[in-house]
N, C-alpha and C positions, 0 to 999 in steps of 0.2 A: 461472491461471499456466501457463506455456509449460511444455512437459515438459521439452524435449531446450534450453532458453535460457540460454535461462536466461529559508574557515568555519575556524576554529579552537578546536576546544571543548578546554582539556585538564582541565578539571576530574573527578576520578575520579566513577565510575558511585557511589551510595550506596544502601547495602542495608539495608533498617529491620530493627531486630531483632524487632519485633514485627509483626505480620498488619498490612496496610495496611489502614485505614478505607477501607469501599467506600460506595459509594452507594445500595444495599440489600445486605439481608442476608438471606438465604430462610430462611424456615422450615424448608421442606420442599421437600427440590430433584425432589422428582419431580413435582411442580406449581411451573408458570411463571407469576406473576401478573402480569397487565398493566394499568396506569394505565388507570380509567374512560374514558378516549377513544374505547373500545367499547361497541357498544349490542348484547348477544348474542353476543359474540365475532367480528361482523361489523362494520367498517369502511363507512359508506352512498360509494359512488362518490364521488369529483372530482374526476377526470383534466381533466383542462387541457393542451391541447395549443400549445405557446409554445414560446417562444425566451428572449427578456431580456425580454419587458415586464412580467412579474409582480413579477420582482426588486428589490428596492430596490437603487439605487446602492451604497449605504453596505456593502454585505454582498458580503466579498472570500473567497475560497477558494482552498487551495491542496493541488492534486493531488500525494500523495506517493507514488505511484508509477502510474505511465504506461508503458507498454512502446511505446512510438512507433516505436523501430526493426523491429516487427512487419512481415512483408510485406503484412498486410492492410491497412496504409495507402499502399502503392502498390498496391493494387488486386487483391493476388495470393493466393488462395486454393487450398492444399493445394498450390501448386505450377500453378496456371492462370491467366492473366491475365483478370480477369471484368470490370475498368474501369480507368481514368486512374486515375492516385495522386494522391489528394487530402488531403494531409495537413497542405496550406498552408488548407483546405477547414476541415477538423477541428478545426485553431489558430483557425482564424478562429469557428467557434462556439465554440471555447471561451472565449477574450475577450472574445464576447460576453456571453457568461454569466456573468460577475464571476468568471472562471479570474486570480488576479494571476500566480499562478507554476505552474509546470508541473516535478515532478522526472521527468528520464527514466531508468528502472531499467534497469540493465544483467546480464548475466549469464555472462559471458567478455569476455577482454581483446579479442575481435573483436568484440562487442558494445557495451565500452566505446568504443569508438574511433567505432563507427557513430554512439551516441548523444550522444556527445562534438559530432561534425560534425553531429547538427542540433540542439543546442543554443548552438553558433555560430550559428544564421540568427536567435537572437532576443532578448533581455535578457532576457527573462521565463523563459526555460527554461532548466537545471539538470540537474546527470545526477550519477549513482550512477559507481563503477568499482568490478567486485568478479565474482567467480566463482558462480553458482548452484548450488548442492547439488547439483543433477541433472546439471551438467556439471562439477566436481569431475573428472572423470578426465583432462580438457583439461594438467591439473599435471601429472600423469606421461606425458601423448603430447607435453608439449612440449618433451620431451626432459632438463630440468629444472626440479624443482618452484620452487626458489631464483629460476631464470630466468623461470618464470611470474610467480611473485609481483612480484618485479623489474619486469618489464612492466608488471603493476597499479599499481604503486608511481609509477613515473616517468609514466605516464598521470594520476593525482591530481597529483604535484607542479608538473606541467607546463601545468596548466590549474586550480590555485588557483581562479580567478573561476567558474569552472563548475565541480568535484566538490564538493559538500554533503555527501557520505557512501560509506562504505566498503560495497558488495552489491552485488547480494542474497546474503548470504551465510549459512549455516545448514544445516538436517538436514530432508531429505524420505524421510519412509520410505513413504508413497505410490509410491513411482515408483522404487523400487529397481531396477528393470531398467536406470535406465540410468546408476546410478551404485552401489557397497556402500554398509552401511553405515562398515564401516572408512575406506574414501576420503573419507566425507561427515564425519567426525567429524575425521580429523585435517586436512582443510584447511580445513575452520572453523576450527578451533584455528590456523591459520597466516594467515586471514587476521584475527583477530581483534587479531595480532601488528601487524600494518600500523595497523589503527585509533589503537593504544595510539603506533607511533612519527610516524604522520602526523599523532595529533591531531583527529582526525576521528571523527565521526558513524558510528554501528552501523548500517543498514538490514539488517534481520532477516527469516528465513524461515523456519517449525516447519511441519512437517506430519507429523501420529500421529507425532513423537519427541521430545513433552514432557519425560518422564524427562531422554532422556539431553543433551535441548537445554540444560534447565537446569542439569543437573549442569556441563556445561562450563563455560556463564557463570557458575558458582559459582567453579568451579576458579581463574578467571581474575580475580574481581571488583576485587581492588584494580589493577589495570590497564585495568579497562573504563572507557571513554568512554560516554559518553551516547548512547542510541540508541531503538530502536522496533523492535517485531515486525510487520511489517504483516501484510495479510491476516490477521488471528486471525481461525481459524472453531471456536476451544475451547469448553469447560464452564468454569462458574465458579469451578475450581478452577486450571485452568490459566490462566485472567485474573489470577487471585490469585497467581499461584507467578509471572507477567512482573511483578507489580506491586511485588513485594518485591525485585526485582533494581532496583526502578527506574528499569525503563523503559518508553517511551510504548506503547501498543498501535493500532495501524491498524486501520481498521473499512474494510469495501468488500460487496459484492452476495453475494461468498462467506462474512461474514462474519453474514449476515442470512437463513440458509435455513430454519433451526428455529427453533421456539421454546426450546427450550433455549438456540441460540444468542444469539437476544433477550435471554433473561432475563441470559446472560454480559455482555452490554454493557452491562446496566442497573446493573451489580456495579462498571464501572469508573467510578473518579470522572472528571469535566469536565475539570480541568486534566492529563490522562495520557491524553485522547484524542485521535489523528487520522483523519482521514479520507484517502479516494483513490478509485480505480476500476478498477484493475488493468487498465486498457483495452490491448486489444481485448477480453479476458475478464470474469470474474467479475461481470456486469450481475446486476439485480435481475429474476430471470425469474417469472411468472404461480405459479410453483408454491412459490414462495420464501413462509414464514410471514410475510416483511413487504408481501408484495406489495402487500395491501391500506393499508399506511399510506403509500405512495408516491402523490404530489400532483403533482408535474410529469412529465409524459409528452410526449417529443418524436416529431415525424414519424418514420417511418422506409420507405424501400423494400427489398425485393429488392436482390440487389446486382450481380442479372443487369438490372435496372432501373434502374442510380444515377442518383441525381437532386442534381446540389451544394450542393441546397440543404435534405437529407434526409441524415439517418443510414442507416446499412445494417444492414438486420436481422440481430440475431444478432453484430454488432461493439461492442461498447462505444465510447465517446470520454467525454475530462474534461469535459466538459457534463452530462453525468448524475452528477455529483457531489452535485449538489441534494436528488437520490433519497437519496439516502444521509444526507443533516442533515436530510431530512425524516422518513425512520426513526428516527431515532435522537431527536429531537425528542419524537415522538410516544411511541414507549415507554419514556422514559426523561422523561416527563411533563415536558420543560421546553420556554420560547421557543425556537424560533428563531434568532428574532435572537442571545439570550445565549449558546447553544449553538455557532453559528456563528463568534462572535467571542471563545470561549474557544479554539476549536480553532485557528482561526487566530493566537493568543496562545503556545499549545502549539508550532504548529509553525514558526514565527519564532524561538523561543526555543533549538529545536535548531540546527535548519537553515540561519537566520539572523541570530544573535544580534548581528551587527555592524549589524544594519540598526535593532536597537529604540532 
Protein backbone atom coordinates (compact mmCIF):
# COMPACT_ATOMS: atom_id res chain seq x y z
CA UNK A 1 0.00 0.00 0.00
CA UNK A 2 1.35 3.43 -0.97
CA UNK A 3 2.24 5.41 2.11
CA UNK A 4 1.74 9.20 1.20
CA UNK A 5 -1.61 7.90 -1.73
CA UNK A 6 -3.15 6.95 -1.07
CA UNK A 7 -23.78 0.69 -8.78
CA UNK A 8 -26.35 1.28 -6.47
CA UNK A 9 -26.52 -0.67 -3.14
CA UNK A 10 -28.88 0.93 -0.61
CA UNK A 11 -29.49 -1.88 1.33
CA UNK A 12 -28.26 -1.32 5.19
CA UNK A 13 -24.96 -3.23 6.18
CA UNK A 14 -26.46 -6.32 8.63
CA UNK A 15 -24.70 -7.16 11.89
CA UNK A 16 -25.47 -10.82 13.16
CA UNK A 17 -25.95 -10.95 16.78
CA UNK A 18 -24.35 -13.82 17.19
CA UNK A 19 -20.33 -14.83 16.17
CA UNK A 20 -20.39 -15.66 12.44
CA UNK A 21 -19.97 -19.33 11.59
CA UNK A 22 -16.44 -19.58 10.22
CA UNK A 23 -14.89 -22.20 8.31
CA UNK A 24 -12.68 -23.62 10.92
CA UNK A 25 -12.41 -23.05 14.15
CA UNK A 26 -8.86 -23.58 16.11
CA UNK A 27 -8.37 -25.22 18.86
CA UNK A 28 -5.47 -23.75 19.87
CA UNK A 29 -4.42 -20.55 18.10
CA UNK A 30 -1.00 -20.85 18.82
CA UNK A 31 -0.76 -23.60 16.35
CA UNK A 32 -1.79 -23.11 12.57
CA UNK A 33 -2.91 -26.38 11.10
CA UNK A 34 -2.78 -26.78 7.37
CA UNK A 35 -4.90 -29.12 5.06
CA UNK A 36 -2.69 -32.37 4.15
CA UNK A 37 -1.48 -30.84 0.84
CA UNK A 38 1.78 -30.91 2.84
CA UNK A 39 4.18 -33.65 2.82
CA UNK A 40 6.56 -32.28 6.12
CA UNK A 41 5.43 -28.93 6.19
CA UNK A 42 7.14 -28.76 2.66
CA UNK A 43 5.32 -27.93 -0.55
CA UNK A 44 7.47 -30.33 -3.59
CA UNK A 45 8.11 -27.46 -6.55
CA UNK A 46 5.71 -26.71 -9.61
CA UNK A 47 6.43 -23.36 -10.90
CA UNK A 48 5.22 -23.10 -14.29
CA UNK A 49 6.35 -20.34 -15.99
CA UNK A 50 3.09 -19.17 -18.47
CA UNK A 51 0.95 -16.57 -19.42
CA UNK A 52 -2.93 -17.92 -20.22
CA UNK A 53 -2.50 -21.35 -21.45
CA UNK A 54 -2.78 -23.26 -18.29
CA UNK A 55 -5.99 -21.37 -17.50
CA UNK A 56 -9.24 -22.66 -18.48
CA UNK A 57 -11.56 -20.21 -20.34
CA UNK A 58 -14.33 -20.62 -18.04
CA UNK A 59 -12.40 -19.09 -15.00
CA UNK A 60 -13.05 -15.08 -14.82
CA UNK A 61 -11.26 -12.81 -11.95
CA UNK A 62 -11.63 -9.75 -10.77
CA UNK A 63 -8.95 -7.37 -9.36
CA UNK A 64 -10.51 -5.30 -6.43
CA UNK A 65 -8.08 -3.18 -6.00
CA UNK A 66 -5.22 -1.94 -8.48
CA UNK A 67 -3.45 1.20 -7.87
CA UNK A 68 -2.88 1.78 -11.75
CA UNK A 69 -2.32 5.40 -11.31
CA UNK A 70 1.08 4.44 -9.54
CA UNK A 71 4.12 6.11 -11.45
CA UNK A 72 5.62 2.66 -11.70
CA UNK A 73 3.37 2.05 -14.64
CA UNK A 74 4.79 4.79 -16.66
CA UNK A 75 8.09 3.59 -16.04
CA UNK A 76 8.95 5.96 -13.01
CA UNK A 77 10.73 4.79 -10.05
CA UNK A 78 11.45 6.93 -6.82
CA UNK A 79 11.27 9.74 -8.99
CA UNK A 80 13.71 8.50 -12.24
CA UNK A 81 12.52 7.49 -15.39
CA UNK A 82 13.94 3.69 -15.79
CA UNK A 83 11.54 2.67 -19.07
CA UNK A 84 8.51 3.53 -21.45
CA UNK A 85 5.05 3.47 -19.66
CA UNK A 86 3.65 0.32 -20.29
CA UNK A 87 0.49 0.17 -18.77
CA UNK A 88 -1.47 -0.44 -22.02
CA UNK A 89 1.40 -3.56 -21.71
CA UNK A 90 0.12 -4.57 -18.08
CA UNK A 91 -3.81 -4.44 -19.33
CA UNK A 92 -3.04 -6.35 -21.96
CA UNK A 93 -1.62 -9.44 -19.69
CA UNK A 94 -4.05 -8.92 -17.64
CA UNK A 95 -6.84 -9.94 -20.10
CA UNK A 96 -5.07 -12.18 -21.02
CA UNK A 97 -5.13 -13.94 -17.99
CA UNK A 98 -8.95 -14.18 -17.46
CA UNK A 99 -8.66 -10.38 -15.66
CA UNK A 100 -12.79 -9.54 -16.60
CA UNK A 101 -12.66 -6.42 -14.54
CA UNK A 102 -10.10 -4.34 -13.14
CA UNK A 103 -11.12 -1.82 -9.88
CA UNK A 104 -8.73 1.22 -9.77
CA UNK A 105 -8.23 2.28 -6.11
CA UNK A 106 -8.00 5.78 -5.56
CA UNK A 107 -6.66 7.75 -2.53
CA UNK A 108 -7.29 11.70 -2.86
CA UNK A 109 -9.60 13.61 -4.91
CA UNK A 110 -6.21 14.01 -7.36
CA UNK A 111 -6.01 10.54 -7.36
CA UNK A 112 -9.50 9.99 -8.24
CA UNK A 113 -9.72 11.98 -11.10
CA UNK A 114 -6.34 10.32 -12.44
CA UNK A 115 -7.97 6.92 -12.11
CA UNK A 116 -11.20 8.04 -13.24
CA UNK A 117 -9.19 9.09 -16.94
CA UNK A 118 -7.87 5.76 -17.24
CA UNK A 119 -10.65 3.91 -16.60
CA UNK A 120 -12.21 6.01 -19.49
CA UNK A 121 -9.77 4.07 -22.00
CA UNK A 122 -11.59 0.78 -21.23
CA UNK A 123 -15.17 -1.03 -20.30
CA UNK A 124 -13.48 -3.40 -18.25
CA UNK A 125 -12.00 -0.90 -15.64
CA UNK A 126 -13.58 0.76 -12.69
CA UNK A 127 -12.34 3.16 -10.06
CA UNK A 128 -12.81 3.84 -6.40
CA UNK A 129 -13.21 8.01 -5.38
CA UNK A 130 -12.34 8.28 -1.69
CA UNK A 131 -9.49 9.89 0.53
CA UNK A 132 -6.66 7.24 2.02
CA UNK A 133 -6.18 7.44 5.75
CA UNK A 134 -2.55 8.50 5.22
CA UNK A 135 -3.63 11.38 3.24
CA UNK A 136 -6.55 12.52 5.44
CA UNK A 137 -4.84 15.72 6.13
CA UNK A 138 -5.52 16.68 2.10
CA UNK A 139 -9.29 17.81 4.18
CA UNK A 140 -7.96 20.48 6.06
CA UNK A 141 -5.05 21.95 3.39
CA UNK A 142 -7.83 22.11 1.09
CA UNK A 143 -8.96 24.90 2.70
CA UNK A 144 -12.44 23.16 3.47
CA UNK A 145 -13.09 19.95 4.74
CA UNK A 146 -17.06 20.21 3.40
CA UNK A 147 -15.28 21.38 0.05
CA UNK A 148 -13.11 18.34 -0.07
CA UNK A 149 -15.70 15.95 0.48
CA UNK A 150 -17.84 17.97 -1.92
CA UNK A 151 -15.27 17.28 -4.59
CA UNK A 152 -15.34 13.45 -3.82
CA UNK A 153 -19.05 13.61 -3.98
CA UNK A 154 -19.41 15.31 -7.41
CA UNK A 155 -16.48 13.09 -8.94
CA UNK A 156 -18.84 9.68 -7.95
CA UNK A 157 -22.05 11.41 -9.07
CA UNK A 158 -20.58 12.45 -12.20
CA UNK A 159 -19.38 9.32 -13.53
CA UNK A 160 -22.08 6.77 -12.14
CA UNK A 161 -20.85 4.13 -14.89
CA UNK A 162 -17.33 4.09 -13.43
CA UNK A 163 -17.26 4.64 -9.32
CA UNK A 164 -18.16 1.18 -7.78
CA UNK A 165 -17.22 2.26 -4.33
CA UNK A 166 -16.50 4.92 -1.82
CA UNK A 167 -12.03 4.77 -0.92
CA UNK A 168 -9.88 3.72 0.24
CA UNK A 169 -10.99 5.04 3.09
CA UNK A 170 -10.23 3.88 6.87
CA UNK A 171 -7.46 4.08 9.84
CA UNK A 172 -3.64 3.28 9.34
CA UNK A 173 -1.90 3.60 12.48
CA UNK A 174 1.35 2.21 10.61
CA UNK A 175 2.22 5.17 9.18
CA UNK A 176 1.15 7.87 11.55
CA UNK A 177 3.71 10.29 10.35
CA UNK A 178 1.95 11.28 7.70
CA UNK A 179 -1.39 11.63 8.99
CA UNK A 180 -2.85 11.67 13.31
CA UNK A 181 -4.76 9.59 14.62
CA UNK A 182 -7.57 12.26 15.24
CA UNK A 183 -7.46 13.32 11.50
CA UNK A 184 -7.73 9.62 10.33
CA UNK A 185 -10.67 8.88 12.66
CA UNK A 186 -12.89 11.78 12.03
CA UNK A 187 -12.61 11.86 8.13
CA UNK A 188 -13.46 8.18 8.07
CA UNK A 189 -16.37 9.04 9.92
CA UNK A 190 -17.10 11.85 7.10
CA UNK A 191 -16.39 9.92 4.43
CA UNK A 192 -18.50 7.06 5.57
CA UNK A 193 -21.24 9.89 5.53
CA UNK A 194 -21.07 10.00 1.50
CA UNK A 195 -21.36 6.08 1.13
CA UNK A 196 -24.67 6.20 3.28
CA UNK A 197 -25.90 9.42 0.95
CA UNK A 198 -24.51 8.22 -2.51
CA UNK A 199 -25.62 4.73 -1.94
CA UNK A 200 -22.41 3.19 -2.69
CA UNK A 201 -20.00 0.48 -1.81
CA UNK A 202 -17.40 0.77 1.39
CA UNK A 203 -13.71 -0.07 0.03
CA UNK A 204 -12.07 -0.29 3.32
CA UNK A 205 -8.46 0.07 4.85
CA UNK A 206 -7.27 -1.05 8.80
CA UNK A 207 -3.86 -1.28 9.61
CA UNK A 208 -2.86 -2.10 13.56
CA UNK A 209 -6.32 0.15 14.28
CA UNK A 210 -8.72 -2.82 14.70
CA UNK A 211 -10.22 -1.45 18.07
CA UNK A 212 -10.94 1.76 17.01
CA UNK A 213 -11.69 0.70 13.01
CA UNK A 214 -14.45 -1.23 14.28
CA UNK A 215 -15.74 0.81 17.01
CA UNK A 216 -16.50 3.37 14.28
CA UNK A 217 -18.40 1.07 11.94
CA UNK A 218 -20.29 0.00 14.97
CA UNK A 219 -20.97 3.67 15.80
CA UNK A 220 -22.34 4.13 12.37
CA UNK A 221 -23.95 0.44 11.51
CA UNK A 222 -27.49 1.23 10.77
CA UNK A 223 -26.32 3.60 8.07
CA UNK A 224 -23.58 1.44 6.52
CA UNK A 225 -23.68 0.19 3.11
CA UNK A 226 -22.16 -2.81 2.08
CA UNK A 227 -18.57 -3.06 1.59
CA UNK A 228 -15.03 -4.91 2.13
CA UNK A 229 -11.92 -4.41 4.06
CA UNK A 230 -9.36 -5.18 1.60
CA UNK A 231 -5.79 -6.02 2.11
CA UNK A 232 -6.72 -7.92 5.67
CA UNK A 233 -3.17 -8.91 6.87
CA UNK A 234 -5.08 -9.70 10.79
CA UNK A 235 -5.57 -12.70 13.33
CA UNK A 236 -8.50 -14.62 13.42
CA UNK A 237 -9.94 -12.41 15.69
CA UNK A 238 -9.99 -9.52 13.83
CA UNK A 239 -11.40 -11.55 10.52
CA UNK A 240 -14.03 -12.46 12.95
CA UNK A 241 -14.79 -8.86 14.63
CA UNK A 242 -15.02 -7.66 9.90
CA UNK A 243 -17.24 -10.53 9.80
CA UNK A 244 -19.77 -9.65 12.24
CA UNK A 245 -20.16 -6.12 10.72
CA UNK A 246 -20.87 -8.03 7.60
CA UNK A 247 -18.69 -7.32 5.54
CA UNK A 248 -16.54 -8.89 2.72
CA UNK A 249 -12.78 -9.25 3.46
CA UNK A 250 -9.99 -8.87 0.63
CA UNK A 251 -7.07 -11.33 0.52
CA UNK A 252 -3.75 -10.11 -1.63
CA UNK A 253 0.24 -11.08 -1.08
CA UNK A 254 0.18 -8.87 2.06
CA UNK A 255 -2.47 -10.73 3.33
CA UNK A 256 -0.44 -14.27 2.90
CA UNK A 257 2.87 -13.57 4.87
CA UNK A 258 2.48 -15.70 8.15
CA UNK A 259 1.10 -18.47 9.06
CA UNK A 260 -0.92 -17.05 11.40
CA UNK A 261 -2.13 -15.03 8.75
CA UNK A 262 -3.01 -18.45 6.74
CA UNK A 263 -4.77 -19.84 9.39
CA UNK A 264 -7.04 -16.02 9.44
CA UNK A 265 -8.21 -16.83 6.04
CA UNK A 266 -8.91 -20.32 6.44
CA UNK A 267 -11.53 -18.88 9.47
CA UNK A 268 -13.32 -16.82 6.71
CA UNK A 269 -16.16 -18.58 4.95
CA UNK A 270 -16.20 -18.64 0.78
CA UNK A 271 -19.03 -16.46 0.15
CA UNK A 272 -17.38 -13.20 2.27
CA UNK A 273 -14.22 -13.54 0.37
CA UNK A 274 -12.44 -11.38 -2.20
CA UNK A 275 -9.41 -11.36 -3.79
CA UNK A 276 -6.96 -8.48 -5.64
CA UNK A 277 -3.24 -7.54 -5.88
CA UNK A 278 -2.67 -4.35 -4.53
CA UNK A 279 -0.41 -3.90 -7.54
CA UNK A 280 2.36 -2.45 -7.99
CA UNK A 281 2.77 -3.57 -4.15
CA UNK A 282 1.85 -6.33 -1.93
CA UNK A 283 3.16 -9.49 -4.49
CA UNK A 284 3.69 -12.91 -2.98
CA UNK A 285 7.42 -12.64 -2.15
CA UNK A 286 10.07 -15.96 -1.53
CA UNK A 287 9.82 -15.24 2.10
CA UNK A 288 6.05 -15.11 2.50
CA UNK A 289 4.54 -18.53 4.54
CA UNK A 290 2.61 -19.03 1.21
CA UNK A 291 5.27 -18.77 -0.99
CA UNK A 292 5.41 -22.39 -1.35
CA UNK A 293 1.67 -22.95 -2.34
CA UNK A 294 1.90 -20.54 -5.21
CA UNK A 295 1.67 -22.63 -8.92
CA UNK A 296 1.81 -19.90 -11.51
CA UNK A 297 5.05 -18.05 -11.71
CA UNK A 298 5.35 -15.38 -14.45
CA UNK A 299 8.49 -14.03 -16.40
CA UNK A 300 10.01 -11.07 -14.96
CA UNK A 301 13.16 -8.74 -15.89
CA UNK A 302 14.99 -5.97 -14.14
CA UNK A 303 13.29 -2.89 -14.85
CA UNK A 304 16.52 -1.34 -15.90
CA UNK A 305 16.19 -4.35 -18.59
CA UNK A 306 12.24 -4.17 -19.50
CA UNK A 307 11.26 -6.32 -21.85
CA UNK A 308 7.10 -5.80 -23.00
CA UNK A 309 6.62 -8.84 -22.90
CA UNK A 310 7.90 -9.53 -19.06
CA UNK A 311 6.93 -8.29 -15.74
CA UNK A 312 9.22 -6.04 -13.80
CA UNK A 313 10.75 -7.35 -10.82
CA UNK A 314 9.65 -6.30 -7.70
CA UNK A 315 6.21 -4.40 -9.57
CA UNK A 316 3.23 -6.43 -8.91
CA UNK A 317 0.39 -6.34 -12.07
CA UNK A 318 -3.47 -7.96 -11.84
CA UNK A 319 -2.04 -11.21 -13.61
CA UNK A 320 -0.55 -12.50 -10.49
CA UNK A 321 -4.06 -12.64 -9.04
CA UNK A 322 -3.88 -16.36 -9.79
CA UNK A 323 -1.14 -16.69 -6.96
CA UNK A 324 -3.51 -15.54 -4.72
CA UNK A 325 -6.74 -18.33 -5.64
CA UNK A 326 -4.07 -20.70 -5.78
CA UNK A 327 -3.24 -19.91 -2.01
CA UNK A 328 -6.05 -19.67 -0.92
CA UNK A 329 -7.17 -22.83 -2.62
CA UNK A 330 -4.63 -24.93 -1.23
CA UNK A 331 -4.91 -23.87 2.51
CA UNK A 332 -8.15 -23.61 2.65
CA UNK A 333 -8.35 -27.29 1.13
CA UNK A 334 -10.83 -26.55 -1.66
CA UNK A 335 -11.16 -26.60 -5.78
CA UNK A 336 -10.21 -24.04 -7.55
CA UNK A 337 -12.40 -23.93 -9.76
CA UNK A 338 -15.33 -23.53 -6.96
CA UNK A 339 -13.16 -21.27 -5.11
CA UNK A 340 -12.70 -19.00 -7.93
CA UNK A 341 -16.15 -18.69 -8.98
CA UNK A 342 -17.53 -18.14 -5.52
CA UNK A 343 -15.28 -15.15 -5.34
CA UNK A 344 -16.17 -13.90 -8.23
CA UNK A 345 -20.08 -14.51 -7.28
CA UNK A 346 -19.01 -12.32 -4.01
CA UNK A 347 -17.70 -9.64 -5.87
CA UNK A 348 -20.40 -9.01 -8.70
CA UNK A 349 -22.72 -9.15 -5.80
CA UNK A 350 -21.31 -5.82 -4.35
CA UNK A 351 -19.63 -4.21 -7.05
CA UNK A 352 -21.98 -5.12 -9.64
CA UNK A 353 -25.20 -6.19 -8.63
CA UNK A 354 -26.95 -4.67 -11.76
CA UNK A 355 -24.97 -6.89 -14.08
CA UNK A 356 -26.26 -10.50 -12.28
Amino acid sequence: MKAQRQSSIGLPCVVPAEPVETARTPANLSVYPRPNTRTNGQTPPRKRFMLAARMSNLRKFIDIGANLTDSMYQGIYHGSQKHQPDLDKVLERSWKNNLSKIIITAGSVEDSKKALEIARTDDRLYSTVGCHPTRCNEFDEYGNPEEYLKSLSDLALNNKDKVVAIGEMGLDYDRLNFCPKEAQKKYFELQLSLCSTLKLPMFLHCRNASDDFVRILRKHKNELTPGVVHSFDGNPEDANSILQLGLYIGVNGCSLKTEENLFAITTIPSDRLMIETDCPWCEIRSTHASANDVITHFPSVKKEKWQADQMVKGRNEPCTIVQILEVLARIRDEEEEYLCNQIYKNTMKLFFPYEL
